[in-house]
C-alpha positions as CSV (number, residue, x, y, z in Angstrom):
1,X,78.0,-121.5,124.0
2,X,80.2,-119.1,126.3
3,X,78.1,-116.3,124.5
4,X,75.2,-117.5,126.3
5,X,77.0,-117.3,129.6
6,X,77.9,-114.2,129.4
7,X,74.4,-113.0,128.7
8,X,72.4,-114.9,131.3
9,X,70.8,-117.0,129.1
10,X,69.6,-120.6,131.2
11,X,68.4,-123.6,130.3
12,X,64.3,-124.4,130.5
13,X,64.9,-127.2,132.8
14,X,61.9,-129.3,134.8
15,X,61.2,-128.2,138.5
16,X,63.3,-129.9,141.2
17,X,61.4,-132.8,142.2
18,X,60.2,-133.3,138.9
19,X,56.7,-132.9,137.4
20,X,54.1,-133.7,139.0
21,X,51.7,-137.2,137.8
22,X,50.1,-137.1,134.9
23,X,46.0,-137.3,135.1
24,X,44.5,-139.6,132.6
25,X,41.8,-141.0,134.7
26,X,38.3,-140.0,133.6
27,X,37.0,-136.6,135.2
28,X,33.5,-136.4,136.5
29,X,31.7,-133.5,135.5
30,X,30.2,-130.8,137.9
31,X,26.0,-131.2,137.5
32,X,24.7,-127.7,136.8
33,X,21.0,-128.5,137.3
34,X,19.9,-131.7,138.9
35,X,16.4,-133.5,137.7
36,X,14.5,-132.1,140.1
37,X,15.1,-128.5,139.0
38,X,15.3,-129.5,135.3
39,X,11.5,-131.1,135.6
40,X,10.7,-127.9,137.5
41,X,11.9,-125.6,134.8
42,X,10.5,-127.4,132.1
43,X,7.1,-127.5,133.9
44,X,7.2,-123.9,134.6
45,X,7.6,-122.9,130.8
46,X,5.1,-125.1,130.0
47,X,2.7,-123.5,132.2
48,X,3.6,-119.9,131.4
49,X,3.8,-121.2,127.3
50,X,0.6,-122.7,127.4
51,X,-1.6,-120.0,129.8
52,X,-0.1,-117.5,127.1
53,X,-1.5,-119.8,124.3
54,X,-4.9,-120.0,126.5
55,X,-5.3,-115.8,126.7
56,X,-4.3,-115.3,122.7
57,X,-6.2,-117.8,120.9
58,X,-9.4,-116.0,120.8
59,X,-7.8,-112.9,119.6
60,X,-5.4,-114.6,116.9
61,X,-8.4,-116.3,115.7
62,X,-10.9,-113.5,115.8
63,X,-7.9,-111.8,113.1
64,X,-7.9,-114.6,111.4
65,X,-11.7,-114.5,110.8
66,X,-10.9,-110.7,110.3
67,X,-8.3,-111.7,107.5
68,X,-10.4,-114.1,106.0
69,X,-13.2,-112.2,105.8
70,X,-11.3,-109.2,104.0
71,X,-10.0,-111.5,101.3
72,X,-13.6,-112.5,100.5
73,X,-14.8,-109.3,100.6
74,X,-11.6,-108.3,98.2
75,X,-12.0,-111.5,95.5
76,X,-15.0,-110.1,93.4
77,X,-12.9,-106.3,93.1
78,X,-9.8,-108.2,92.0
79,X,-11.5,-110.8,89.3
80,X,-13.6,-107.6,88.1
81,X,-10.3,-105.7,87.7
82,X,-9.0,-108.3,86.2
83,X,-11.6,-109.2,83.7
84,X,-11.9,-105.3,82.9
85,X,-7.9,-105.6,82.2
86,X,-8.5,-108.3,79.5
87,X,-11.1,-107.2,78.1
88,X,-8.8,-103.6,77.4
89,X,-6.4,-105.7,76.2
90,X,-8.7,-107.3,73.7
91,X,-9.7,-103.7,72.9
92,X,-5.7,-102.3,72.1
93,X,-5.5,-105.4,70.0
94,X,-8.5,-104.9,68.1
95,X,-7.4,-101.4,67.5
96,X,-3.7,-102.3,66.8
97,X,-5.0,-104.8,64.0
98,X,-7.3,-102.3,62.7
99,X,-4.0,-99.9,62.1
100,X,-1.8,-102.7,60.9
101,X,-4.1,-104.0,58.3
102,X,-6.1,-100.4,57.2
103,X,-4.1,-101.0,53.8
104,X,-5.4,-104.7,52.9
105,X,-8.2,-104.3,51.0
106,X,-11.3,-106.4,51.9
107,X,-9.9,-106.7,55.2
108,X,-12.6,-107.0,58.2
109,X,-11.0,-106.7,61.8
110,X,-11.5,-110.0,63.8
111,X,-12.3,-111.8,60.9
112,X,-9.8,-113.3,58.2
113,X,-10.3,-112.2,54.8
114,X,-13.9,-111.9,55.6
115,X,-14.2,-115.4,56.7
116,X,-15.4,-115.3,60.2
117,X,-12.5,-116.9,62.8
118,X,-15.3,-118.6,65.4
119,X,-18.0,-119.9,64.4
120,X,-19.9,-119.3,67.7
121,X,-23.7,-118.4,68.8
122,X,-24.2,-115.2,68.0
123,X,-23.8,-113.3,72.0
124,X,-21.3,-115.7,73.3
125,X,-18.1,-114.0,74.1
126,X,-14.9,-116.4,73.0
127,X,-11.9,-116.1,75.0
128,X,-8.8,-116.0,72.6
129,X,-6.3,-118.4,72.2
130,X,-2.8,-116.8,74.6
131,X,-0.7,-116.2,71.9
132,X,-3.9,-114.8,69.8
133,X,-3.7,-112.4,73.0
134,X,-0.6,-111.9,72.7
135,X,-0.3,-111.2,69.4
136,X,1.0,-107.6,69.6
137,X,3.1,-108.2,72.7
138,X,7.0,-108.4,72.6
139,X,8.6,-111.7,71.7
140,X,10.5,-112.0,75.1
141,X,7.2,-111.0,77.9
142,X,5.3,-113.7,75.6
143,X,7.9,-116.7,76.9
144,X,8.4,-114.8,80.3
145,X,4.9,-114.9,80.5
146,X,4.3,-118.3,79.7
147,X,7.7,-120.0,81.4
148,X,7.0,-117.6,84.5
149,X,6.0,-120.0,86.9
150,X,9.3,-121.9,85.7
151,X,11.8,-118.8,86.4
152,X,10.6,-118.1,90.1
């Protein structure tokens, strides 16, 4: 302790007259905006909200109609494409069955062992059975395909 002397070390010690009272009572907070100007605020956005509502309907709905009208124009393109898609992929599989099996004798393509597959009307087009479809396909894009809806 005489080190501390000599080095002008001194004691924390409380202010002479001691501290001052200690304030536990509740404080009452400062008002930023009274209800007058919070009832005039809110009005005034409301006013400016809904006049920009008022002046942008037309035109969001005129795009709208705009957007609709595009997609109905679009849906016949898309189910052709789509039709013409299948019906090449009917085409590769004929084809790929016609080169797996051109060493099996008495072997007709779409038919099995010369025993018609469908018996159908004579000019009505059967859609194929999906894994008939997918015959050729790899193992794994036949369950992503099919589970798809599952993995997103």
């Amino acid at each position: 302790m005489a080190t501390a002397a000599k080095h002008g070390f001194t004691q924390d010690m409380p202010p002479k007259g001691g501290y001052g009272p200690i304030q536990w009572e509740r404080l009452k907070l400062k008002t930023v905006f009274n209800w007058k100007l919070t009832v005039a605020l809110w009005a005034g956005a409301s006013v400016i909200g809904f006049t920009g509502y008022f002046f942008n309907y037309k035109q969001i709905k005129r795009e709208e109609l705009e957007m609709r009208s595009a997609r109905n124009c679009l849906l016949p393109i898309l189910m052709a494409e789509r039709d013409r898609a299948f019906l090449k992929q009917l085409r590769i599989n004929r084809d790929e069955e016609r080169e797996l099996m051109k060493n099996v004798p008495e072997w007709d393509v779409g038919t099995y062992f010369r025993e018609p597959i469908y018996i159908t009307m004579p000019d009505k087009f059967h859609s194929p059975d999906y894994f008939e479809f997918m015959a050729h396909a790899d193992y794994i894009d036949t369950c992503y395909r099919v589970f798809r809806r599952h993995l997103m």
